[in-house]
N, C-alpha and C positions, 0 to 999 in steps of 0.2 A: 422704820416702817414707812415714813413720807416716800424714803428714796424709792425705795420697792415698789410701792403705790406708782409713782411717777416711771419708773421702768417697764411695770405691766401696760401702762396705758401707751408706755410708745409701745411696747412690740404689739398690743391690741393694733392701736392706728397704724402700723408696718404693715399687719397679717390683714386687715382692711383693707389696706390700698392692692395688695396682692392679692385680696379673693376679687373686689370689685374692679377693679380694670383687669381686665384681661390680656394675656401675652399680645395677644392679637386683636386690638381697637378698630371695630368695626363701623365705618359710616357709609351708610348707606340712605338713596333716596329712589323711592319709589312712586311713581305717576301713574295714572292713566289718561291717554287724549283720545276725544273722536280727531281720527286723522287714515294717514295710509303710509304702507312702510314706505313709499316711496319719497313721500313728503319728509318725513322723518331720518331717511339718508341724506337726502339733495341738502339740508339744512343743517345737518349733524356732522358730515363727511367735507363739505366743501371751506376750503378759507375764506372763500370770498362771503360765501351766503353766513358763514357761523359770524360775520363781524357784523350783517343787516339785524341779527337781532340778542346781538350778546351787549348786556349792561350798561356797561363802560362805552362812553361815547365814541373814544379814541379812538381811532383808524390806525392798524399797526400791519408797518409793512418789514418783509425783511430788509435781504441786504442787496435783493435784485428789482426792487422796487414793488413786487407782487406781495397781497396779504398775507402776516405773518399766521401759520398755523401756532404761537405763541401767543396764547392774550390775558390780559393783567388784569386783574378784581381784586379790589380789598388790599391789595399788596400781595395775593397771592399769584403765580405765574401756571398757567394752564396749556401744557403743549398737547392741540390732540393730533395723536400721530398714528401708524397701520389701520386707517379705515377699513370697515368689511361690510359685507351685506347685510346685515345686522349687527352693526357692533363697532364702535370707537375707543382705540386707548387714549389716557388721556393722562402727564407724568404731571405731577404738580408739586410744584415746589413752593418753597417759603420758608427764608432764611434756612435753616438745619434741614427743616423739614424736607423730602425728598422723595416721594414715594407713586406709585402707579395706579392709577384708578380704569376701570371701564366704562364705558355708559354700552349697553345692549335694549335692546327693543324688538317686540313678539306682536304676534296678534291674539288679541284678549277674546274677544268675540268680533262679529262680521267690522266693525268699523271701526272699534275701540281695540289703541297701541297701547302695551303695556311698557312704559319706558325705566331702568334701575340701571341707576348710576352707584355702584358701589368702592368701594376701598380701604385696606386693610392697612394697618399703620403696626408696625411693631412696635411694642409696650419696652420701656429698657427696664436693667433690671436696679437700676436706682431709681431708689421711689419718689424722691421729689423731680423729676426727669420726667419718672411715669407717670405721676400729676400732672406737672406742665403737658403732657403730652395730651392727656386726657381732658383739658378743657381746649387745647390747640384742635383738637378731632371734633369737640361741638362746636367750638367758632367757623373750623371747617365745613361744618353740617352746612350753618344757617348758610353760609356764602353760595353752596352747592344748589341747597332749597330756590335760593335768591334767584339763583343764573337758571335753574330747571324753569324756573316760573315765566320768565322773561322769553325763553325759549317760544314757552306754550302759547305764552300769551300771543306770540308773535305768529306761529302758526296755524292758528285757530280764526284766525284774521283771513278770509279766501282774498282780500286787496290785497296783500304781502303776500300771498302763494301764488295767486292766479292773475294779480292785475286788476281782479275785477270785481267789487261788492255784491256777492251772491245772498239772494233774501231765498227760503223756502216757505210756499205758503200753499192755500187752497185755491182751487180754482173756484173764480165768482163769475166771470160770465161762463153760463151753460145754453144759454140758445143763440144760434147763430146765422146768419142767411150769408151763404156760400157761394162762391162763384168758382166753376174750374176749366182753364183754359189751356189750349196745347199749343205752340205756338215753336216754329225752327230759328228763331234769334233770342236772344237773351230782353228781359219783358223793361223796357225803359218806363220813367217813371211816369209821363204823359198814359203810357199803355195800362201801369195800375191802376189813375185815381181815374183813366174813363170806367173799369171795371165800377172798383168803390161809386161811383158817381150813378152808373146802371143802377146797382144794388140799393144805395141813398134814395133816385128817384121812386122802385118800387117799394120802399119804406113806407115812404111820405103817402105811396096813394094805397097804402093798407093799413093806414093810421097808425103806425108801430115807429116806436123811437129807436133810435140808435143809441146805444146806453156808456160807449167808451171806444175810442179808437178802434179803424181799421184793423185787420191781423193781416200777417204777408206771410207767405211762403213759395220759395221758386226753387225748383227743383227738377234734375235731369232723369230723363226717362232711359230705359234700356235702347230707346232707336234713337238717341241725343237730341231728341226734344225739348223743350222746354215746357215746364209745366207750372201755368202760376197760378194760387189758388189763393181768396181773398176772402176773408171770414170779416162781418161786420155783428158784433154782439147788440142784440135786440132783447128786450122788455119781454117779448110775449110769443107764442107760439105767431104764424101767418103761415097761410096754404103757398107753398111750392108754385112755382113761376116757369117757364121754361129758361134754363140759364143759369136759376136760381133754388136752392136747395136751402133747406129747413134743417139743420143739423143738430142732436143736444150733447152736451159734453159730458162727461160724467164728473163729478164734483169732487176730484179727489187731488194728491198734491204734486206741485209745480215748481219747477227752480226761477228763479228769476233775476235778472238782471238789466242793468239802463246803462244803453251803451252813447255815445257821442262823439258822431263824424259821419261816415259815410260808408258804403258794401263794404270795406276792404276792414274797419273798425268793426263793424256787424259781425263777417265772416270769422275775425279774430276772436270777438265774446264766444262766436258758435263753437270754434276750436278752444276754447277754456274749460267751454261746458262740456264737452265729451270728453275731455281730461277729469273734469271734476266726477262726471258718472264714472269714468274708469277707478278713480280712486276709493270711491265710496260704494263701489260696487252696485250701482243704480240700474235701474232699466225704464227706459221712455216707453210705455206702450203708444205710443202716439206722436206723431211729428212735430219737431219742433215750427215755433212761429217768431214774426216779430210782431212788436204793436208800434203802430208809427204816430208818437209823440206828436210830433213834427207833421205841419203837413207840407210835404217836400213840393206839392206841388207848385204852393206859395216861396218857398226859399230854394232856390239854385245852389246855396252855400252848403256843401256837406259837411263840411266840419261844424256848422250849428245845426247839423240834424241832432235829435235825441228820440232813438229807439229803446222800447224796452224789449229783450229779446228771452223767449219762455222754451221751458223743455219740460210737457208731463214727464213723473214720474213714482216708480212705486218701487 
């Protein structure tokens, strides 16, 4: 009767292992990021960029000295290989193990990437095999979960995609006294802060404070003009000047970033930021500006200017 007893309970624990692992052991991970597919290829597809934010410190290069599309975690070995427009193969190995995964990526809603990395493990039909294989596929998971994370973490970061630490926030100065100039040479910096300095002196004798850095914006006309316009954010409404204009902003929100060095650093943040509105699908109803930290008048040295450079947006 014992033995019986003890026979039924292995073919029980046999017909167990065969109903709950299945021929075909499924792991899969599934995310979602605010990002853009584009972000999501450049960093998913490239060897060089997959090694700025994959786990494992090690730098692995092949055998012609360029980054290995082969990289190690945990002991396991990850080659991702046929990149596509949405979509990476990626064969991993470990020790016996052997087998083929994807990572694919969609658009969820307007900004949010749906990223699933899945992979199919065939189950053998020895059942301690199929166990081992079945706890090899959740150790698999977490490793997968780990590297997915580290990904995000890394892309979600706009200094590691773009260079440049983007803040979004609200706009706080909304009244403004304006100045706008047309001028045929490009506006040198003597030529801004007499503006700012015009606009400063009729502050003062309308008893109205200047409440945060000059704004700058310069900008070519359709006849190749030069056009520079100089916003100084004030406290309080003041009646219109000739020269000088009374402007309010509407209070809504603003990309931002603090750039340091000189035009050529500025111009660089401004081309980040119309990559980042392309990605995120944004629209500036309003021109962008800078705010000048820095009063350049006082420092000759561009590379210690520090501009903060803004772009409304909705």
């Amino acid at each position: 009767m014992r033995k019986l007893l003890v026979v039924v309970l292995v073919l029980l624990c046999l017909a167990s292992i065969y109903i709950f692992i299945p021929d075909q052991i499924m792991v899969s991970k599934v995310e979602e990021v605010e990002s853009s597919e584009r972000i999501i290829a450049k960093y998913l597809n490239s060897n060089e960029n997959r090694q700025k934010w994959w786990p494992s410190s090690e730098q692995i290069l092949d055998s012609t000295g360029f980054e290995s599309s082969v990289l190690d975690y945990e002991g396991y070995k990850f080659d991702f290989r046929n990149p596509g427009y949405n979509f990476n193969e990626v064969l991993i190995i470990n020790n016996s193990l052997k087998t083929n995964s994807i990572i694919t990526w969609d658009l969820s809603t307007k900004n949010l990437i749906r990223i699933h990395w899945k992979v199919s493990i065939p189950a053998s039909y020895n059942p301690i095999t199929r166990v081992f294989q079945y706890i090899r596929a959740h150790r698999l998971k977490s490793h997968m979960a780990l590297i997915m994370e580290s990904f995000l973490r890394f892309i979600v970061n706009s200094k590691n995609v773009y260079g440049i630490h983007f803040e979004r926030e609200i706009v706080q100065d909304t009244i403004l006294a304006t100045s706008n100039t047309i001028s045929t040479f490009y506006p040198k910096t003597p030529d801004v802060y007499n503006r700012i300095n015009s606009i400063k002196k009729y502050l003062r004798q309308q008893g109205a404070n200047q409440v945060n850095p000059a704004m700058l914006n310069i900008s070519k006309n359709e006849q190749g003009a030069f056009q520079l316009i100089i916003a100084v954010p004030i406290n309080r409404i003041i009646p219109p000047v000739q020269g000088i204009l009374i402007n309010r902003m509407v209070s809504g929100n603003i990309l931002v970033a603090q750039i340091k060095g000189g035009p050529y650093s500025v111009a660089k943040g401004f081309d980040q930021m119309n990559l980042y509105l392309k990605d995120f699908k944004l629209v500036s109803p309003a021109m962008p500006f800078q705010s000048l930290i820095t009063d350049r008048a006082d420092e000759p040295d561009t590379s210690k200017w520090i501009t903060k450079i803004y772009y409304p947006i909705f």
